[in-house]
N, C-alpha and C positions, 0 to 999 in steps of 0.2 A: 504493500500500500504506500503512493506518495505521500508526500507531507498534503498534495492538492486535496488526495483523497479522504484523508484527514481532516484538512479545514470541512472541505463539505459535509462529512459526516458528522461532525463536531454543531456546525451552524447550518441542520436541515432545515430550521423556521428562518431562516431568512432567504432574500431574492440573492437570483444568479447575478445579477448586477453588480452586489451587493458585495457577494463570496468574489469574483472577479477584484474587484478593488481591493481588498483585503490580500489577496496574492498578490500582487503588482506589489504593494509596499512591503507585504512580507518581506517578499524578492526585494525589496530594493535595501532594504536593513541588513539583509544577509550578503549585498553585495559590497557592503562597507568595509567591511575584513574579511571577508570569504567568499566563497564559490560557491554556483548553482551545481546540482540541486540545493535544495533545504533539506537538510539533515532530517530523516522522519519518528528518530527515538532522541538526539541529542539537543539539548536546549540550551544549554551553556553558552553558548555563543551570542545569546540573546542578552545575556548577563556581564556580557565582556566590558569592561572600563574604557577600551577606544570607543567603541561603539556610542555607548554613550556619553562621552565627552565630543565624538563628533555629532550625536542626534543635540548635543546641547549649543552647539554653535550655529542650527541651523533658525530658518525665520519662520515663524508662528504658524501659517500658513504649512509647514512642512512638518513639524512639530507635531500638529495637533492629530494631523493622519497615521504617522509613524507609532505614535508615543499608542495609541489605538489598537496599530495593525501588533505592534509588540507585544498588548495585551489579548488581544486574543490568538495569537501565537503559543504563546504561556499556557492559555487554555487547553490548546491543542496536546500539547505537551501533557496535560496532565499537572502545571506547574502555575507559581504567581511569585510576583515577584513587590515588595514594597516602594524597592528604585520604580521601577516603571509606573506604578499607580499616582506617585504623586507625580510624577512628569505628567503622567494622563491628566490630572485633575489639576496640573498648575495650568498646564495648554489652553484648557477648557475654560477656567478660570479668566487667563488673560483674554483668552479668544470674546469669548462673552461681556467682557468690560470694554474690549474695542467696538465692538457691534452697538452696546448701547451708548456708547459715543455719538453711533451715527455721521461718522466722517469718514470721508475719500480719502484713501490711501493718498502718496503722494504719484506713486506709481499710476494709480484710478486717474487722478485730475490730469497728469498728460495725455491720457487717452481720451477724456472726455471732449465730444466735438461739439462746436460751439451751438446745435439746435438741438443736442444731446440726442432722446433715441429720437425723434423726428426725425434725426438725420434720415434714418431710415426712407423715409417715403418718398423724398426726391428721387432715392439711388432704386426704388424697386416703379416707380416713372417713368423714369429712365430707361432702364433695363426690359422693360414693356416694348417701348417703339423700340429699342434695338432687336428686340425679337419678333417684333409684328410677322415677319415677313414666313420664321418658322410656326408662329402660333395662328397663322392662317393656310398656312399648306393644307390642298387637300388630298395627297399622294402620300401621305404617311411620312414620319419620320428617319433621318439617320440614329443612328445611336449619339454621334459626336452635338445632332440636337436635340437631343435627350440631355444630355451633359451641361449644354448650357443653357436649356431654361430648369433644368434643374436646379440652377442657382440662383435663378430667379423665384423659386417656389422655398428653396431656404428662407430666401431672408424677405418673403411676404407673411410666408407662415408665423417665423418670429416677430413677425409684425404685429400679428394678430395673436398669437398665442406664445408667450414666449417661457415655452416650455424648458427644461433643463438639454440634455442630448436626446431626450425618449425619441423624436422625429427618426432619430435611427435606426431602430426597434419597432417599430409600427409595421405589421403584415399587412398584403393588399387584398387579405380575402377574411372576413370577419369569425371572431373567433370567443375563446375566451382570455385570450393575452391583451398585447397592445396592436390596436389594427389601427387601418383608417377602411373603411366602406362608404357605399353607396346606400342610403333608403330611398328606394320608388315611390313606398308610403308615407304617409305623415311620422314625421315630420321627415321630408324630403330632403334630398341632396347629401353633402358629402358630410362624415362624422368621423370624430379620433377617439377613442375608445383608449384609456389607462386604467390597468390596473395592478402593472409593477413600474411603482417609481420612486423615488426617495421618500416621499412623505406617504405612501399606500394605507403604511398602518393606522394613520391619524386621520387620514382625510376617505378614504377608500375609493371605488370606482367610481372613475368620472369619463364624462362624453364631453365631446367639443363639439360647434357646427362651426367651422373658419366663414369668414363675412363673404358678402357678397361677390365678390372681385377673385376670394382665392378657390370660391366654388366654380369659378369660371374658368380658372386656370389649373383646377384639377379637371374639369370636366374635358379639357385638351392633353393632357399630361396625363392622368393614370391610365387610360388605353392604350399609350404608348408605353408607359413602363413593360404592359402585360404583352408588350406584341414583342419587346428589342431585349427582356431581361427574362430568367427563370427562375431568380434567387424567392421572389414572394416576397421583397421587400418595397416600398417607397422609394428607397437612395440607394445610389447603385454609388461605385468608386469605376476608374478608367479601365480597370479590369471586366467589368460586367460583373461583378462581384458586389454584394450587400455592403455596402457602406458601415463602419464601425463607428461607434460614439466618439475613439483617438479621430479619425478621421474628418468626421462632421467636424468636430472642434477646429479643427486646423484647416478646414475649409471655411467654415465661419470667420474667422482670422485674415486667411489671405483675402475673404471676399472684400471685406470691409477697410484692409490696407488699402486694397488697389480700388475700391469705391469712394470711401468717403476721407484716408490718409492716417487714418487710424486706426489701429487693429482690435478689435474687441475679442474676447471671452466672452463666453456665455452667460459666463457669472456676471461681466462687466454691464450685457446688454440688460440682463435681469435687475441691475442695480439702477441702470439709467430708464428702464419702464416701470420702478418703484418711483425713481423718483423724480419721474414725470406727473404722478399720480399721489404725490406727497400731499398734498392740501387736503384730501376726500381719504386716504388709504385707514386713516382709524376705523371707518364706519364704511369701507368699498368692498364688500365680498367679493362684487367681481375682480376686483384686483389680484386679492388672495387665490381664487379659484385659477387664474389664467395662469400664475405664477408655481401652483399646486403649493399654496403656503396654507398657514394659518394666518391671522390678522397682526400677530403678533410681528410672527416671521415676516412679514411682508414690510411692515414700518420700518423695522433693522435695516432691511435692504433700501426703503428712502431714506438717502444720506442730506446731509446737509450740506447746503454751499459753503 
């Protein structure tokens, strides 16, 4: 049995998404002073003094996942440790006094562009007449224009719904996962269906209907996805292959370098659709729902100027 094997069966009540991120940083604590694999009976290594005087020089952000992924590592093991619990719980700690700060990193404020996320809606305008010409074909698509009004259906979607990476994860045939579908019935048109996502257990299954404009521009694009790809996904990557949440992220990034001159994160974009909506977010469920927060969550991420 791997250590992977391990984790999972250790953490069967949580999402793959979930057990995924948990391995990634495992792996990366273990690449600090050692080599992959992860040791499947030895734990010590988790206990080492480099280790953690390098997990102690890193920045909060880094800190708060690691200090985490090393406790439930421990678990795995069979094992706990009191070094790591209070790192866990200073992270947390800190993490959480910055948040109710409600201030822009300084790293945030360089990236923020000057109509904040409105930038948004000039660059998905735009991006419309530049593709008029394949969003009116009536001979069917290439794949290479699949690709790129693909990236036009990114960052409208995020427009409307600015979900975390789930858009990656969304099946095109309806299920009990994360899909997107069609209803012919009431209530008509196109729907996103989550029910594995970071906040699932607090908030549970929720439906989306994307506005007017993105139902239009699915109603050209998802036939296409079903004729040029087989994966059964939404987002495909240049392979013909299901696009990965690593992926989306880092397509989001470059879209918004080369559109608007600044690169956003997802997290960045969700911080500047919070706090667009700062003045109403106490009392705006929908804010909270589009965001999949609570009301709570959702004010943290309205930062202040």
């Amino acid at each position: 049995m791997t250590f992977g094997d391990k984790l999972r069966e250790k953490k069967s009540n949580i999402m793959t998404f979930s057990d995924d991120a948990y391995l990634r940083n495992i792996r990366r604590l273990r690449k600090v002073n050692g080599s992959l694999p992860i040791p499947e009976t030895h734990h010590k290594w988790l206990l080492s003094k480099p280790l953690m005087s390098w997990f102690d020089t890193q920045k909060l952000s880094v800190r708060r996942h690691l200090a985490t992924a090393a406790m439930i590592a421990l678990s795995c093991y069979g094992k706990t440790s009191d070094a790591w619990k209070k790192r866990q719980s200073d992270a947390m700690t800190e993490f959480d006094e910055d948040r109710r700060k409600r201030k822009l990193t300084d790293k945030q404020k360089s990236k923020v562009p000057a109509k904040g996320f409105d930038s948004l809606k000039a660059v998905i305008s735009t991006m419309k007449k530049e593709l008029r010409h394949i969003l009116t074909k009536k001979d069917g698509w290439s794949f290479k224009n699949l690709l790129r009004v693909q990236e036009l259906i990114i960052l409208s979607l995020y427009y409307d719904f600015p979900l975390r990476l789930d858009y990656a994860g969304l099946k095109v045939t309806k299920g009990d996962g994360n899909c997107i579908y069609k209803n012919t019935k009431k209530p008509k048109g196109w729907h996103i269906q989550l029910t594995e996502y970071k906040t699932a257990k607090t908030l549970g299954k929720k439906t989306f209907k994307p506005n007017v404009a993105n139902q239009r521009l699915l109603n050209k694009f998802m036939p296409e996805v079903k004729k040029l790809t087989t994966h059964g996904y939404l987002l495909s990557n240049q392979s013909k292959e299901k696009m990965t949440k690593q992926s989306l992220s880092k397509k989001l990034m470059t879209l918004t370098k080369k559109r608007i001159g600044k690169s956003f994160s997802v997290h960045l974009l969700r911080v500047l659709y919070a706090m667009k909506n700062r003045g109403i977010i106490e009392n705006a469920k929908e804010v909270s729902d589009r965001l999949l927060h609570t009301q709570e969550q959702s004010l943290n991420y309205a930062k202040k100027d």
